[in-house]
C-alpha positions as CSV (number, residue, x, y, z in Angstrom):
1,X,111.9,163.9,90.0
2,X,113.2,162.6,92.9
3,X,111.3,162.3,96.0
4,X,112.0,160.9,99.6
5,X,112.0,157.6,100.4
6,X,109.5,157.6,103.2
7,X,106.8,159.7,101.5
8,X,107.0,157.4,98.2
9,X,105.9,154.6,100.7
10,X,103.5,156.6,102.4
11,X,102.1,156.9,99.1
12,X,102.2,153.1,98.2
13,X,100.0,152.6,101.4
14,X,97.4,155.0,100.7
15,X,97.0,153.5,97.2
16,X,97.2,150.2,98.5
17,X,94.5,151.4,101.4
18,X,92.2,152.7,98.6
19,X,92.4,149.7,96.5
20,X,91.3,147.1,99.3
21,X,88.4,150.1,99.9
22,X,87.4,150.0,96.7
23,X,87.1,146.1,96.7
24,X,85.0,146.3,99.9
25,X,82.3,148.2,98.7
26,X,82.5,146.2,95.6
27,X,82.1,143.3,97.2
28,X,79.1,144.7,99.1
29,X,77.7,145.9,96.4
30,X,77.3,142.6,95.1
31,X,76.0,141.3,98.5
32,X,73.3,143.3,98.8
33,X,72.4,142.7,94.9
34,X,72.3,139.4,95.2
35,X,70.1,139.7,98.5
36,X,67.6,142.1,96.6
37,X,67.7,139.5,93.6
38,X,66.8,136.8,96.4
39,X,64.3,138.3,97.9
40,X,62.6,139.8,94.9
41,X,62.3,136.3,93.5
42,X,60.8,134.9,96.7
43,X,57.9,137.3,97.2
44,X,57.6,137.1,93.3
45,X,57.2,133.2,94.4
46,X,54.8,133.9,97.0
47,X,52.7,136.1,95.1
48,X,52.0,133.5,92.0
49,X,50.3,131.4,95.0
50,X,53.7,129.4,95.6
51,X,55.7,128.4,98.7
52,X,58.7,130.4,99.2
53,X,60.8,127.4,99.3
54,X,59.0,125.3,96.1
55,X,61.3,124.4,93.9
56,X,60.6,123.5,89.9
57,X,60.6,119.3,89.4
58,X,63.8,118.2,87.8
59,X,63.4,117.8,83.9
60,X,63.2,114.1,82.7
């Protein structure tokens, strides 16, 4: 099938555009996870009695 030169690279683009979309909200996805993960861990923290910012003593 042939097809025009300027509507194959129209075509590249908006594949291209979609894949750099997708990676976005991938990466934001993970963003926000790892905020949620954060923030669950600190109230978590605070609610066992402990300082937000305590961290555990190195091992010996």
């Amino acid at each position: 099938m042939l097809m025009h030169p300027i509507f194959m690279l129209e075509l590249v683009e908006q594949h291209r555009r979609e894949l750099v979309a997708e990676a976005d909200r991938e990466r934001l996805l993970a963003r926000v996870l790892r905020a949620r993960r954060s923030r669950r861990e600190r109230e978590a923290g605070a609610a066992r009695g402990q300082h937000p910012t305590t961290t555990a003593a190195p091992a010996r």
